[in-house]
N, C-alpha and C positions, 0 to 999 in steps of 0.2 A: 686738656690744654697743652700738653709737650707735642702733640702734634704741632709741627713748624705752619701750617696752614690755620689751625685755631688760636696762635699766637696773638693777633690782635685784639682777640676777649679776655686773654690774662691779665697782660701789661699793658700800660705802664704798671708795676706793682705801688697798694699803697703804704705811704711809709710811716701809718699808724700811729702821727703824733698830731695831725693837725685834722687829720680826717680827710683828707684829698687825697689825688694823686698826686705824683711828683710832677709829672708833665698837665701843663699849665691848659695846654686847648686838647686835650683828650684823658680816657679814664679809661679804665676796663668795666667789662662788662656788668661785673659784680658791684665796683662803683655807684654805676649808672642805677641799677635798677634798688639797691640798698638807701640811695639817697633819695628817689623819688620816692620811696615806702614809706622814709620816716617823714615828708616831707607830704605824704599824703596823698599824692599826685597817682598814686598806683595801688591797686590794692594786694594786702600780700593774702595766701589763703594757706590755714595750716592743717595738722596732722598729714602731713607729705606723703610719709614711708605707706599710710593705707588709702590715703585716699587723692587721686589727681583729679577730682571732676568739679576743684571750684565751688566747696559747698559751704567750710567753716571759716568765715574772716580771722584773720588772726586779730587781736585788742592789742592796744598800743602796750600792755602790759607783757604780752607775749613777742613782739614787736623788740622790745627793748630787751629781750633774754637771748636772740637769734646768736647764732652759731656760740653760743656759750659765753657773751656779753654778762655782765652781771655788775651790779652795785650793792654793797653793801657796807656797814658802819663794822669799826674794828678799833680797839684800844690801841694805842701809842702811848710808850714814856719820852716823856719831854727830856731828853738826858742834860741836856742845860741847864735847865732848873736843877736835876740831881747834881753836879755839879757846883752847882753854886750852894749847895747846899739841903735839898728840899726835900723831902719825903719820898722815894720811889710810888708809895701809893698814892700820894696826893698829887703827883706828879702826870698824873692817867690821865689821857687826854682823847677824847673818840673823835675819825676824822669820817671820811666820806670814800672809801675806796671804789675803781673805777677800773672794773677792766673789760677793754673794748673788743668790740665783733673784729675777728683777726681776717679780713677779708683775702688777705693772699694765699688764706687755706682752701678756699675755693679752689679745686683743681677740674672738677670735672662738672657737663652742665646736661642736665637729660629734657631734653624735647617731646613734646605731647603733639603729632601730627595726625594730618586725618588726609589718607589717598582717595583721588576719586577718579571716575573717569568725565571727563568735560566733553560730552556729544555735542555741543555744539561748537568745538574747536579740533573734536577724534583725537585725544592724547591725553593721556593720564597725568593731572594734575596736583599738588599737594595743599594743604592749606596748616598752617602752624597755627595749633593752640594753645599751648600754651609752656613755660618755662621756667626751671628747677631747679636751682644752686646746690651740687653737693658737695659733700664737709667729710673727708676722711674720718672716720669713727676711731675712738681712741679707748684705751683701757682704763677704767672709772676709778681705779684705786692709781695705778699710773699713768697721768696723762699724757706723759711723755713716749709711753708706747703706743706705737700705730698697729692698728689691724686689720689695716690694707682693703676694707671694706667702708663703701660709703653711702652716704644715706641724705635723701633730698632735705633742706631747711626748710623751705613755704613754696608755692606756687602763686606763679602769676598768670593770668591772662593774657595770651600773648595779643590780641586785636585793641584791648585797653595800655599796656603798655606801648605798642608803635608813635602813641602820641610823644612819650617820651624818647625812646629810640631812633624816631626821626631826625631828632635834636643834636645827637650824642656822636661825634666825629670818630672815625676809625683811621689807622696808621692803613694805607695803600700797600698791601705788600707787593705791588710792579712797580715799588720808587718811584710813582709819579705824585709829588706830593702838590700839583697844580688840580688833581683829582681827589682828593680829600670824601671816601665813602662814609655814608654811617651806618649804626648797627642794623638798621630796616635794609638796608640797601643790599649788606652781607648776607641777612637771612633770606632775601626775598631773593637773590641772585641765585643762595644758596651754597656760597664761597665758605665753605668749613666741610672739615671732616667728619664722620660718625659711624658709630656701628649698632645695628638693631638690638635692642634686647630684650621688645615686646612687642606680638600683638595683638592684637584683638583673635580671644579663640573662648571656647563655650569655659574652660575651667581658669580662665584668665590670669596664668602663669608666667611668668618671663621666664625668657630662654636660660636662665643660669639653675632655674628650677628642676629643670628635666633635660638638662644637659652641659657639658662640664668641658671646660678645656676648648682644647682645635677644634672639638664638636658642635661645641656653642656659636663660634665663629660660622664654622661652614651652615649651621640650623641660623645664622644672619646673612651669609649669603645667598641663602636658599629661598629665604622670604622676599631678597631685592630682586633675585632673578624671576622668582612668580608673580612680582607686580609687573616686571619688564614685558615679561609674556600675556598676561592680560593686555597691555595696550597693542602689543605686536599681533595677539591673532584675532585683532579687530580689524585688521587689514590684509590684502589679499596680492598676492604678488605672479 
């Protein structure tokens, strides 16, 4: 998302108290597909990190725990009452603690595509299926340090979510704001950044697995320009 081209799926960021976003007629991307989940509209599908093929519904119990959400009951002294007089133990009061899915941790989003070639149009076409919120991974004793590694929360379907994406208004970044995109319109155009990091191979490894660095990079360049060339030496010049 610090790509200045993927910007429109970040922000607006949300400002965690109300549960929206700040700007009133758009949301980011995480927004969008987090509210339709709890709200039912979408289904979310978990165990991420092993499995992207859409097999385990996440339960609303699972649901309510996403990017490290949690509720639970915790003792309070009422110091008031101590104060005025009262017992410190008698004084114990249990409330309802509440702390929420931090959605502007969302920094990065991985895409499940499938390339084909379309003989009856002679050009290599793509179709998106589906899409993956990841959540910078943090250290369990301190979660205040980052470890620069991230890791998908749930998967969606991306042909079941479009109903809601259609809906969901993007910032124009050519400042025509008389043209008002949304999120379908962005993926389906294709207007974002990305770099490869799997694909389809018999020992089904991502590229950080067996290769590291500038390497990894150019082993994603190396995959965009093999699909280029299957569509190119389908024609004859």
């Amino acid at each position: 998302m610090r790509q200045k081209i993927n910007h429109p799926f970040y922000y607006p960021e949300n400002n965690g108290i109300v549960g929206a976003a700040i700007t009133g007629d758009r949301k980011s991307l995480i927004d969008v597909i987090y509210s339709a989940i709890k709200e039912g509209s979408i289904t979310a599908y978990g165990n991420a990190v092993y499995d992207d093929e859409f097999r385990q519904e996440m339960s609303q119990d699972e649901i309510k725990k996403i990017g490290g959400a949690k509720e639970e009951i915790i003792e309070v002294i009422d110091w008031d009452a101590v104060a005025e007089g009262a017992d410190p133990e008698e004084a114990k009061t249990t409330k309802l603690n509440k702390i929420p899915f931090n959605r502007n941790s969302i920094k990065k989003w991985r895409l499940k595509e499938e390339w084909f070639f379309d003989k009856q149009r002679s050009v290599m076409d793509v179709r998106i299926i589906g899409l993956a919120p990841l959540q910078e991974d943090r250290d369990e004793v301190n979660p205040k340090i980052k470890l620069g590694t991230f890791s998908p929360l749930f998967w969606v379907y991306f042909p079941e979510a479009r109903k809601v994406l259609i809906n969901a208004e993007v910032f124009n970044l050519v400042k025509n704001n008389a043209e008002r995109r949304t999120y379908d319109d962005i993926f389906w155009k294709r207007m974002f950044g990305s770099t490869i990091t799997k694909e389809s191979s018999v020992m089904d490894r991502k590229i950080n697995e067996y290769m590291v660095g500038l390497d990894a990079l150019l082993e994603a360049e190396r995959i965009k320009a093999e699909i280029f060339n299957i569509e190119h030496d389908f024609w004859e010049y």
